[in-house]
Phi, psi and omega in degrees: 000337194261356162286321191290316171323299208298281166354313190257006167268346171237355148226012170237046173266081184348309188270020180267303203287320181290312195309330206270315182317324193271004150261005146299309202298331207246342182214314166303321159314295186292329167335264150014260192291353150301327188278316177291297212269357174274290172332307177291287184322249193328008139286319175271358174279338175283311188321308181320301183345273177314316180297309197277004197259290195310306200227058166268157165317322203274108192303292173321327186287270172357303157308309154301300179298347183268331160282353158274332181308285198306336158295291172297342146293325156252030188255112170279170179331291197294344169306299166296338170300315175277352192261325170263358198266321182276332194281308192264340165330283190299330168313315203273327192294320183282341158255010169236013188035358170276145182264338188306069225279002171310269214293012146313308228277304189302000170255325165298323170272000201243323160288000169269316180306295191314302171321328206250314216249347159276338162274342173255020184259349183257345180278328182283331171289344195259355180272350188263122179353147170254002174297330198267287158356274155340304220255335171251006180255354172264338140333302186129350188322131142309181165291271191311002169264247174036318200265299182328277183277008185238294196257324158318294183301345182280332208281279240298316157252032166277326186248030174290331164320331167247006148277343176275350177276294176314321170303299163320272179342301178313268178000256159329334173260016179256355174316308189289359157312003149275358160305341196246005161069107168199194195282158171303340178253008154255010192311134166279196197284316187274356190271321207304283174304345154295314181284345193264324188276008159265332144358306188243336189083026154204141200300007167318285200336307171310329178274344177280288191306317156332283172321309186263026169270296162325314181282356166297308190240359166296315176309326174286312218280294151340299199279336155285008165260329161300304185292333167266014168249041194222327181258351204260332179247062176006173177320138170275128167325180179215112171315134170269144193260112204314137157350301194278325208270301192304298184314270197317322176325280187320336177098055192307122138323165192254000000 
């Protein structure tokens, strides 16, 4: 028993955990969703990028996006975060005078995003039939209309379900931009709880930054399981009642 004491004495200690929460909410949160949600934009537009590279014509294209995939899909996170937040710091800082490491951190997750979130926007342009093609070109549609207005937007929501998954991910991976040092009102959601359990010497704060991690992606999580089960069975109809069932309601005459 005095392990299990120990154990809910160093990550369930209810007032560590109340003390720390309301500046995750209030400074670690907004943190937070700037770094995922500037990072998550600028990814799927690099990504588009990289996807329309990927199932291009072009032997040359075709190439550049695949090395780019394999480098930044295997390359960890943290690898790429120090190498541009420490590597390209002192450069940016001596021709912008800002110290400030959010467009470092937010450029390092979006090369790393954009690799994940161009594949999967290039599996969803390669699912769509090739008949949708065909078929708007017999139209008269050019190739690139063809791609623009037919077959992209069909790719884009076949996988939406897995750019929201890619978003989560962000989430959790802006945790690491505490490599890059930074002030108390840019702290994110794991540095806020990191910094109070080195502080105090017990890790509740972490079960605190935990807790408001959840509350970011179980909801996301959810909602991308409603949407895909909104594109996969549509809006539901609303039963109409049978001629006979409407006769007997109503009370039918002879």
């Amino acid at each position: 028993m005095d392990a299990l004491d120990q154990l809910i004495g160093s990550f369930f200690d209810w007032e560590a955990i109340a003390a720390v929460l309301p500046q995750m909410l209030t400074v670690g949160l907004r943190n937070t969703l700037i770094l995922a949600i500037a990072s998550g934009v600028l990814g799927c537009i690099l990504g588009m990028i990289l996807a329309i590279m990927g199932t291009s014509r072009s032997t040359a294209l075709r190439v550049l996006s695949r090395i780019y995939t394999d480098v930044f899909r295997g390359v960890p996170a943290i690898v790429v975060i120090l190498l541009i937040g420490i590597g390209l710091g002192p450069v940016v800082r001596e021709l912008t005078g800002s110290t400030n490491p959010f467009p470092l951190a937010i450029f390092a997750l979006t090369l790393m995003a954009a690799a994940y979130i161009g594949e999967i926007f290039r599996s969803g342009i390669q699912s769509v039939e090739k008949g949708q093609l065909e078929a708007s070109r017999a139209l008269g549609f050019s190739y690139n209309s063809s791609m623009r207005l037919v077959v992209i937007p069909q790719g884009i929501r076949r996988v939406l379900p897995a750019l929201v998954n890619q978003f989560i991910t962000l989430i959790k991976d802006s945790s690491l931009i505490y490599l890059l040092g930074l002030l108390a009102s840019q702290r994110e959601i794991f540095r806020i709880g990191n910094d109070a359990a080195a502080n105090t010497g017990n890790l509740s704060p972490l079960i605190a930054a935990a807790f408001v991690y959840l509350l970011l992606t179980v909801p996301l999580t959810h909602l991308v399981n409603y949407v895909d089960n909104r594109l996969r069975t549509g809006r539901p109809e609303k039963r109409q009642p049978d001629d006979a069932a409407a006769l007997i309601g109503k009370g039918a005459q002879p």
